[in-house]
C-alpha positions as CSV (number, residue, x, y, z in Angstrom):
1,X,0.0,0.0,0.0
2,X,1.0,3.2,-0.7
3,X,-0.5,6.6,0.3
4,X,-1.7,8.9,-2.1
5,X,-2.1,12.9,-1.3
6,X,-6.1,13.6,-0.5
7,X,-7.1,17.0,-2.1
8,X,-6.0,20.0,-0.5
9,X,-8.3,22.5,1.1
10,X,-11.6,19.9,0.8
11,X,-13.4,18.4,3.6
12,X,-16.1,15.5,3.7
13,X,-15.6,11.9,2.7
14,X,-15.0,10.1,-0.6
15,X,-18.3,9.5,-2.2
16,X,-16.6,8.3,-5.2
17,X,-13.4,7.7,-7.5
18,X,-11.8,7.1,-10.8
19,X,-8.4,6.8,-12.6
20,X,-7.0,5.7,-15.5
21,X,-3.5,6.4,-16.4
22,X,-1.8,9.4,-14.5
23,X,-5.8,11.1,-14.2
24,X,-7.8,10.3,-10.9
25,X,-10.8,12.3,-9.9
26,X,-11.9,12.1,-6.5
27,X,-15.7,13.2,-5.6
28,X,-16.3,14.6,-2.0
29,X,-19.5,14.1,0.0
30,X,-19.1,17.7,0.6
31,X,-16.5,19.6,-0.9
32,X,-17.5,18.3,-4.5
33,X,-15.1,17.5,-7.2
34,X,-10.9,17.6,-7.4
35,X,-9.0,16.0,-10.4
36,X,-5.1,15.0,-10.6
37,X,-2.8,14.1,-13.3
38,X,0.2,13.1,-11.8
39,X,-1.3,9.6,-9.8
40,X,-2.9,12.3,-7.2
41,X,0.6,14.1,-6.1
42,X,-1.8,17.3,-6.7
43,X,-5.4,18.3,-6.8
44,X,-7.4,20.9,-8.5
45,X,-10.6,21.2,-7.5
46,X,-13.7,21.2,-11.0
47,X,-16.7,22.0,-9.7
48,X,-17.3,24.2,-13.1
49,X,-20.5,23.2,-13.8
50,X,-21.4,21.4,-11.0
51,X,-25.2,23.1,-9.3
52,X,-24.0,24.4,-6.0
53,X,-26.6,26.8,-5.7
54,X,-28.5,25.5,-2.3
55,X,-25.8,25.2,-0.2
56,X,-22.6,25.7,-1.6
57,X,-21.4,22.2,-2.0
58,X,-22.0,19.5,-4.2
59,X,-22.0,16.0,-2.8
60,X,-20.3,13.3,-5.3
61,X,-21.3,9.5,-5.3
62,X,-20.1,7.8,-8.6
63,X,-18.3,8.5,-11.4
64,X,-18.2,6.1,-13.9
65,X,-16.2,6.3,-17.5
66,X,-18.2,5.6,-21.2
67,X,-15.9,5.9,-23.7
68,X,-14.2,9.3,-23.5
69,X,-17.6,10.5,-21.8
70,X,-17.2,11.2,-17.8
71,X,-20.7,10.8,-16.0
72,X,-21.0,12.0,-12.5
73,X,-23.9,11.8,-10.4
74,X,-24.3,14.2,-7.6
75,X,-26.9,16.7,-5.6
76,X,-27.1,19.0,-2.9
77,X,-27.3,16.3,0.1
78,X,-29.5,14.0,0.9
79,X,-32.3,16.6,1.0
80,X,-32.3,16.3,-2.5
81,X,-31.0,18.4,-5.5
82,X,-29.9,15.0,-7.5
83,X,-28.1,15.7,-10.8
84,X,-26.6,13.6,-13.7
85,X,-23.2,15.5,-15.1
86,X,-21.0,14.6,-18.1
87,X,-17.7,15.5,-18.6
88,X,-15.4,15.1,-22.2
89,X,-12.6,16.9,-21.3
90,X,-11.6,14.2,-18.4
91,X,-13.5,15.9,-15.7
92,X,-12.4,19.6,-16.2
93,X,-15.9,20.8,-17.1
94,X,-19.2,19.1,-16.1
95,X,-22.7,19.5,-17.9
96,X,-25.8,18.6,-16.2
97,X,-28.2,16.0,-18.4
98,X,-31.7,16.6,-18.0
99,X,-33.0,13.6,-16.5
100,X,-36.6,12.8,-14.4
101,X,-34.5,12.0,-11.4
102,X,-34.2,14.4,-8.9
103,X,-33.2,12.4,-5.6
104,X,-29.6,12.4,-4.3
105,X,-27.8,10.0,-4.2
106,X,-27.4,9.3,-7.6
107,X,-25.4,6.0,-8.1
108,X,-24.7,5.1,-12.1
109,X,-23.6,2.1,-13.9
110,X,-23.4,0.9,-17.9
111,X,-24.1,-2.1,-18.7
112,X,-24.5,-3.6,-22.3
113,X,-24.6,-0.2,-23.8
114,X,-27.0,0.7,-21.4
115,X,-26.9,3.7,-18.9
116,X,-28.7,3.0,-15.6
117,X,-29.2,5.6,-12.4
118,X,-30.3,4.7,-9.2
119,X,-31.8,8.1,-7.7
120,X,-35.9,8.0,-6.6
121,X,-36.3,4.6,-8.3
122,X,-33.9,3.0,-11.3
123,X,-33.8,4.3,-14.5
124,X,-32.4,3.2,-18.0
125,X,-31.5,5.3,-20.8
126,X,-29.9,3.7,-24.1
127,X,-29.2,6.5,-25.6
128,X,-26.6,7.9,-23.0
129,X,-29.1,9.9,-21.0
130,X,-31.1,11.2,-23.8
131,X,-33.9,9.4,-23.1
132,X,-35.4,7.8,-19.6
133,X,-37.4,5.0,-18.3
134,X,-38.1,4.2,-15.1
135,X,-37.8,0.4,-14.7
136,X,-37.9,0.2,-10.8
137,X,-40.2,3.2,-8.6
138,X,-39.1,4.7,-5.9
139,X,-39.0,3.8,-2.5
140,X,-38.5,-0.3,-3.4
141,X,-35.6,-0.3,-1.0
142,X,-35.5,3.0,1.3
143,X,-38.3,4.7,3.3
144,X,-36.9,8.1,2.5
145,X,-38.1,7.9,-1.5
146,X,-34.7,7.5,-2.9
147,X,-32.8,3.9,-4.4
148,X,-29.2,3.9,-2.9
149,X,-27.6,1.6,-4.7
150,X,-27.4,-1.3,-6.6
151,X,-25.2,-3.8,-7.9
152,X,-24.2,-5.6,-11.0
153,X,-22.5,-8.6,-12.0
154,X,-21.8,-7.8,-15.3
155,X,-24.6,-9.2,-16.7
156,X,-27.7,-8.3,-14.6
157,X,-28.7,-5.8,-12.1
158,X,-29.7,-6.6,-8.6
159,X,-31.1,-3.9,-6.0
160,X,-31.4,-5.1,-2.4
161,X,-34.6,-4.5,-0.8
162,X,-32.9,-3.2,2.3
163,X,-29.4,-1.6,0.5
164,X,-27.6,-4.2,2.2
165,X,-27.6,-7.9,0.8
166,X,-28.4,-8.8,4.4
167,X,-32.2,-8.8,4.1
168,X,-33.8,-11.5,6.0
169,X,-37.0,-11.2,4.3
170,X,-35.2,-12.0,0.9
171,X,-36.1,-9.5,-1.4
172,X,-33.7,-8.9,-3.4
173,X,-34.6,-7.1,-6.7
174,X,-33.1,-8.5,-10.3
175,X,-33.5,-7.4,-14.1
176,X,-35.5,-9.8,-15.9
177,X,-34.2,-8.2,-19.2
């Protein structure tokens, strides 16, 4: 193991990360976005773009990479605010997509070609977030009206009733498609 420098002049935990190469972007649960390119020796924070407009802060909980597309799904807390950003200049610049989610947190995965965000229910897009459908409502696995995660294997999509895979009731939700 071998420690790398956290971002400078940030505060909250790390709601999510990505590298590839000499490029890591590391997304705060408070401070919002900071990206590196040499292995994390320095950080700049990239919020530019990013909706900070309730309370100054953008929390970040995945990041996930589509061909030379960036998507990051964030919000304003867990009072809600949820957003789905894009990025193709490695996380310099962020655009929100217009989306019918508007829960935080947003968790995203792709999977064959398909986009999927887990925010108040799950929702599919094929078309890289042009387009949404709802294929899971909200509140299947949290009181509060919001999906917190979900899981894949790399071939289908499984959302625990509970957000743990500890359910003793044994509903745990899979893709049938």
């Amino acid at each position: 193991w071998k420690t790398v420098n956290y971002p400078n002049n940030s505060y909250g935990s790390i709601g999510a990360f990505y590298q590839k190469g000499n490029l890591m972007l590391c997304g705060l649960d408070e401070s919002g976005m900071f990206r590196s390119t040499d292995y994390g020796k320095n950080w700049t924070k990239t919020n530019k773009g990013l909706d900070t407009t309730k309370s100054n802060t953008v929390y970040i909980s995945s990041i996930v990479l589509k061909g030379t597309l960036l998507y990051a799904g964030a919000g304003n807390g867990y009072s809600g605010g949820g957003k789905l950003y894009v990025s193709s200049n490695e996380g310099q610049n962020w655009s929100a997509i217009t989306s019918p989610f508007n829960a935080y947190p947003i968790a995203t995965l792709f999977l064959n070609n398909n986009m999927y965000v887990s925010s108040n229910g799950i929702f599919s897009s094929t078309d890289n977030g042009g387009n949404w459908k709802q294929i899971l409502p909200k509140n299947i696995n949290n009181s509060n009206g919001f999906t917190v995660g979900f899981y894949t294997n790399g071939k289908d999509i499984y959302v625990p009733k509970d957000n743990s895979f500890q359910s003793n009731d044994g509903n745990i939700f899979k893709t049938t498609d």
